[in-house]
N, C-alpha and C positions, 0 to 999 in steps of 0.2 A: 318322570322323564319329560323333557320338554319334550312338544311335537316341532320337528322340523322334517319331516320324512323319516322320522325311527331315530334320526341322529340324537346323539349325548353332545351337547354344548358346556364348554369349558370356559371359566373364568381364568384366566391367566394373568398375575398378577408380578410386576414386578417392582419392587422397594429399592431403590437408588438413594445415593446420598445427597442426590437433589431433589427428584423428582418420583413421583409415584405413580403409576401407570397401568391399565389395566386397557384388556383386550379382549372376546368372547371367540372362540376358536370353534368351527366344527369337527365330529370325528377325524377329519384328514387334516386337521392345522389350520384350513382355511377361515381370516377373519371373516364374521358375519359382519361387524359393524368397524366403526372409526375406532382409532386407537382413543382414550383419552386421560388426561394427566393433571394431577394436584401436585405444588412445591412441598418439599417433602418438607413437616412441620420441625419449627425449632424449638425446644429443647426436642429432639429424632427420638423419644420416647416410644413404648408401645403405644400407650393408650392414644393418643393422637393419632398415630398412622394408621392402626387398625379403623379408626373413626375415617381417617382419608380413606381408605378402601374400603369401605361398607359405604360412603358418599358417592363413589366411582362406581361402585358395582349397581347401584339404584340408578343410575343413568346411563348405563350400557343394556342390552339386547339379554331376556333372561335369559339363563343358565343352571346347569344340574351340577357341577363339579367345579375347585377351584385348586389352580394350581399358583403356588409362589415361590418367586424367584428374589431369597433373600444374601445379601452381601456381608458375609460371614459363614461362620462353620454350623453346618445343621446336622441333627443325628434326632431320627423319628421324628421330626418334628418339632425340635425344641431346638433353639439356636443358642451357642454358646460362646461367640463372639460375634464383635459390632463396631470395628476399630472407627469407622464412618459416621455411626449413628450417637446412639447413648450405652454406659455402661448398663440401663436396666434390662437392656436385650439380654443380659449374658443367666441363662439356665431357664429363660421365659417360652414358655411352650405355644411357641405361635399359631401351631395348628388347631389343637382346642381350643383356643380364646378364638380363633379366626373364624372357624366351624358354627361355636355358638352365636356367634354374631350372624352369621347368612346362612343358618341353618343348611348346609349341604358341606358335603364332606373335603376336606381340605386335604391336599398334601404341599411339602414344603423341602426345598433344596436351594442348593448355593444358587445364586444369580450365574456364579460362571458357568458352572456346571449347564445349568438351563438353557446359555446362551450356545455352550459346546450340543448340546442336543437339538438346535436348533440350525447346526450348521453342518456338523461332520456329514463326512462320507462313509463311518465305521468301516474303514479299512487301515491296517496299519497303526502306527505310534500317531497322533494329531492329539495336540496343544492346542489350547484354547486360551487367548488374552485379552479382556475388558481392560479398554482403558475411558478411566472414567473417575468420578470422587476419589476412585482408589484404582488398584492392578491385581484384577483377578485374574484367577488362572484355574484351567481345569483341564486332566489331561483322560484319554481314551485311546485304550488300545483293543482295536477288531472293534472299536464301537462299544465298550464294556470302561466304565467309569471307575478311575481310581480316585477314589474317595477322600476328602478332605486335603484337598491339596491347596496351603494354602502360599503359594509360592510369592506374593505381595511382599508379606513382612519378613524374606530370606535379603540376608545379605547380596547386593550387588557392586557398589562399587564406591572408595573411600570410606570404608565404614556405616553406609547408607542401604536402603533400602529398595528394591524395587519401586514402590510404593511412595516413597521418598523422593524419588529422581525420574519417576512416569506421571504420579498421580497429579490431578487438577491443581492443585496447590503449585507442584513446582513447575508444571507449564505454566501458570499466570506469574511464578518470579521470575525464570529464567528464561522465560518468552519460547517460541515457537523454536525457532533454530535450535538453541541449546536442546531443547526437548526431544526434536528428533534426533537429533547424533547422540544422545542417549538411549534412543529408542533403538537404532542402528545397532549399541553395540550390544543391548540387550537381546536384539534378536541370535547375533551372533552366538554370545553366549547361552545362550538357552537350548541352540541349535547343539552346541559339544555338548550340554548337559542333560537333553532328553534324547538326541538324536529322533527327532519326529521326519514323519513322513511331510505333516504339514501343520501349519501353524495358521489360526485362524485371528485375524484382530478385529475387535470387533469394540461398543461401549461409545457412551456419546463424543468421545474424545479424539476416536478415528478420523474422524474427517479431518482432524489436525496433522492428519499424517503427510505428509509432502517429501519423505525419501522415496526413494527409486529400493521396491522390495523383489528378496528372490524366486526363484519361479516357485517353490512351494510354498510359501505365504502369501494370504490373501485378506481383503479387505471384507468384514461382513456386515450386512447393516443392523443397525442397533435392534431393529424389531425380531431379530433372532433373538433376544430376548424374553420376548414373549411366546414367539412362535412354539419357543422347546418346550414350552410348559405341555402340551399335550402328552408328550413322550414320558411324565411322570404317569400316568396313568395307562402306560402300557408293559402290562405284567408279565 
C-alpha cells in the first residue's frame, strides 16, 4: 500500500474517443496530482492505448489500484463493444491485459456509468448523459446502477440515432445551433421516457451547451469522469 497517511491511491483512468486521461485519487476522490492526457492513438486499438496508459500512469503520483472508465459495454472486465474506438475491443479483456501491465489490480466499467458515479445524489430515478466522441448514457435509481444501458445507439429521431444527431461528428456538420435544438428535444424526450428526477450532462462536449435547461438538469464537469472511478472500489 502506498504511504500517504494509511490512504489506498487510485489510478483512475479514463479512454475517450479522443483523448486518454488519467488522474490519482485518494480514499475520498480527492486528486493528489494534475489531471494528465495522451490523444487517443489512431488505428483506437488496444495495444496502443493500453501503452498510452501505462505512459500516463509512470508520470502521475504512485498508486495501489486502478480504475477505468471505458466507452462501450463492459461485463467483468471485458468490453464488448467500441463503436468509437476499433472493432479489436469487442471480447478483449481489458482488465487482465491492464493489471499485467502496472501490476496492481484493475477494475473496469462504462465511461458513463463512471461519470454517473461521479455526479449523482443517489436519490431517486437520475440520468446520466456524456456528450462527447459519442452519447453515453447511464441511468441510477436510489443510487444503484442499471447496467449496460446503452441508450447512444437507440433510435431518436428521422431514423437516426442519438449518437447520430448529439455526438462530435454531428456538432462539427450541423454546427452548434442545430446541435443544441436537438439536444433540446432530446432532453425532452428522454424526460417522458425515463421520467428521472434529474438529468446530469456532462463529457467534453458540454460546454457546447448554450440552451436555457430545466430546473432538474444540470451541467457537470468532464473531470467527474475520473472522479467516479473511486466508487468502483467501493463494495
Amino acid at each position: 500500500m502506498t504511504e500517504n497517511n494509511g490512504s489506498i491511491r487510485t489510478l483512475a483512468v479514463d479512454i475517450g474517443g479522443s483523448g486518454v486521461k488519467t488522474l490519482v485519487l485518494d480514499e475520498d476522490g480527492t486528486p493528489i496530482a494534475d489531471r494528465n492526457r495522451q490523444e487517443t492513438p489512431r488505428p483506437a486499438k488496444p495495444e496502443p492505448i493500453i501503452a498510452a496508459i501505462v505512459t500516463l500512469a509512470k508520470e502521475q503520483s504512485p498508486f495501489d489500484r486502478v480504475s477505468v472508465g471505458f466507452p462501450g459495454v463492459v461485463r467483468h472486465g471485458v468490453t464488448y463493444t467500441a463503436v468509437n474506438l476499433h472493432e479489436d475491443w469487442v471480447g478483449f479483456d481489458l482488465a487482465t491485459s491492464l493489471q499485467q501491465q502496472l501490476d496492481k489490480p484493475v477494475r473496469v466499467a462504462n465511461d458513463a456509468d463512471i461519470q454517473g458515479l461521479g455526479a449523482i445524489a443517489s436519490e431517486g430515478v437520475e440520468l446520466v448523459v456524456t456528450l462527447g466522441t459519442g452519447f453515453g448514457t447511464a441511468l441510477f435509481v436510489d443510487g444503484k446502477l442499471v447496467p449496460n444501458l446503452e441508450g447512444g445507439h437507440h433510435p431518436f429521431r428521422k431514423d437516426k440515432t442519438y449518437e447520430q444527431l448529439l455526438g462530435r461528428a454531428a456538432l462539427k456538420k450541423m454546427g452548434s445551433k442545430r446541435w443544441n435544438k436537438n439536444l433540446a428535444r432530446a432532453i425532452d424526450t428522454l424526460q417522458n421516457l425515463f421520467n428521472y428526477d434529474r438529468l446530469y450532462l456532462g463529457g467534453g462536449e458540454a460546454k457546447k451547451i448554450s440552451i436555457d435547461l430545466p430546473e432538474n438538469v444540470a451541467i457537470v464537469p468532464n473531470i467527474s469522469g475520473l472522479l467516479g472511478g473511486i466508487a468502483l472500489w467501493k463494495d
